[in-house]
N, C-alpha and C positions, 0 to 999 in steps of 0.2 A: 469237906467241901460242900458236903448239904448241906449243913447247916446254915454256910456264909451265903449260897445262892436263895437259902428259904428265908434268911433273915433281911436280905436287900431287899426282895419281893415284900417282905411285911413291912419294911423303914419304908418303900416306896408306897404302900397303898396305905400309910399310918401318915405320910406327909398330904397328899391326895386328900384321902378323906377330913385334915386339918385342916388346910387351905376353902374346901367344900364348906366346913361347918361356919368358919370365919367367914367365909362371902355370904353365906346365907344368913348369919348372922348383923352381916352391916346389911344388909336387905331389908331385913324385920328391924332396924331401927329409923332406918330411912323412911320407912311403912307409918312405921308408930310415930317421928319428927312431921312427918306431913299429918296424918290426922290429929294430932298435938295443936298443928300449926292452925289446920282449919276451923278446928273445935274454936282455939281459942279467937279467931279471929271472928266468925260467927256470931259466938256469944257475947265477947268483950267486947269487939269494936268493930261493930258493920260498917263502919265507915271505910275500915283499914279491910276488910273483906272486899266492899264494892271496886274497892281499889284494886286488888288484887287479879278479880275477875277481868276489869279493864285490861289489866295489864295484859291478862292473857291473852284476853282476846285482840289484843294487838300483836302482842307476839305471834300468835295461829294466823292474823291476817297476814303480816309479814314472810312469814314463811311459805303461805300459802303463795303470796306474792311470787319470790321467791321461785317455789318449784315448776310453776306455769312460765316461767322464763327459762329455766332450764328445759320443760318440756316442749316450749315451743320451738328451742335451739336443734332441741333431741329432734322433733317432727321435721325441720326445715332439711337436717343433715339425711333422716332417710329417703326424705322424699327427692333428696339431690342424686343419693346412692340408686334411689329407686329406679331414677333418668336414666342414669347412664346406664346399671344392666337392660334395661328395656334397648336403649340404644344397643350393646352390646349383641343381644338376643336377636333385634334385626339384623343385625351385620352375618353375624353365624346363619340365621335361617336365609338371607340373603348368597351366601356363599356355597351354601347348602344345595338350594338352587341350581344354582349355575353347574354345580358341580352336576347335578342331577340332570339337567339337560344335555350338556357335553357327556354325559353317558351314553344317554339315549338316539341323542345322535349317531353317536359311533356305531354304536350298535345297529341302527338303522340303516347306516352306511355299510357295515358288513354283511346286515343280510340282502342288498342291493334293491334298497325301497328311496328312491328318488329324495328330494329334499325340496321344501318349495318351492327355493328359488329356482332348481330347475324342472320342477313341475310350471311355473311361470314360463321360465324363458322356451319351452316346449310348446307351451299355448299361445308363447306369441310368435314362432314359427311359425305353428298353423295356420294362424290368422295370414300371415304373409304369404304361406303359399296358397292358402284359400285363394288371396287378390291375384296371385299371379293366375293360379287356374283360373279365375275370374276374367281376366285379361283376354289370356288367349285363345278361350273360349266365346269369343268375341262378345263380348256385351251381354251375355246371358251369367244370371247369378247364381252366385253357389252358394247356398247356406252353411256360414262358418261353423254353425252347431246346430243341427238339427236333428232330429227322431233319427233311432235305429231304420226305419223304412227309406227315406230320404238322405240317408248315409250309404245306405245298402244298392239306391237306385240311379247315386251318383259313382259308383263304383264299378256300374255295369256300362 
């Protein structure tokens, strides 16, 4: 049974390393067909050279063409993705928010610390019974908000 598992392992790296030599082998002819190709075109026939170069350089501007349309495709689609997570991002930090105040409120609310709106609606009492003590006081005024001293000496 060794034998048959050590022999597959060498038919397997004896196909491997064929296959390797045969590719690297049409590589080095492909190598050697093009400088064959160039040599002879150079020397023989610069005409059939100049032409050649043309051609490529059409071909590289074409391509080139080419990939700047695909890239511009590429930049339009992230820049579209880009939108909407940024939209998305508001929306969450937006939520976030809210969440974050409706905390703080509650909280605010259980430790028994007023809320503006009735820190407002308490100062616009005041202002109301200021006028009534104003009133009754017969025509003499009372300052709705004034100094500690002048709060202290409408009190006595």
């Amino acid at each position: 049974m060794a034998s048959k598992r050590k022999s597959r392992k060498t038919t397997r790296r004896t196909a491997a390393g064929t296959a390797q030599l045969r590719l690297l082998g049409t590589v080095h002819q492909i190598w050697l067909a093009g400088l064959g190709a160039a040599s002879k075109a150079s020397d023989g026939a610069p005409r059939l050279f100049e032409e050649l170069v043309t051609e490529g350089a059409r071909v590289q501007a074409k391509q080139r063409g080419a990939a700047e349309k695909v890239m511009k495709g590429l930049m339009e689609a992230v820049n579209e993705r880009l939108g909407e997570v940024r939209g998305q991002a508001a929306d969450t930090l937006n939520s976030l928010e809210k969440i974050f105040q409706t905390r703080v409120n509650r909280a605010l609310t259980q430790l028994g610390v007023p809320s503006a709106d009735e820190v407002e609606g308490l100062s616009k009492r005041i202002d109301l019974l200021n006028d009534n003590i104003g009133k009754l006081a017969g025509g003499r005024k009372v300052k709705a908000r004034g100094s500690k001293a002048s709060v202290a000496a409408a009190a006595h």
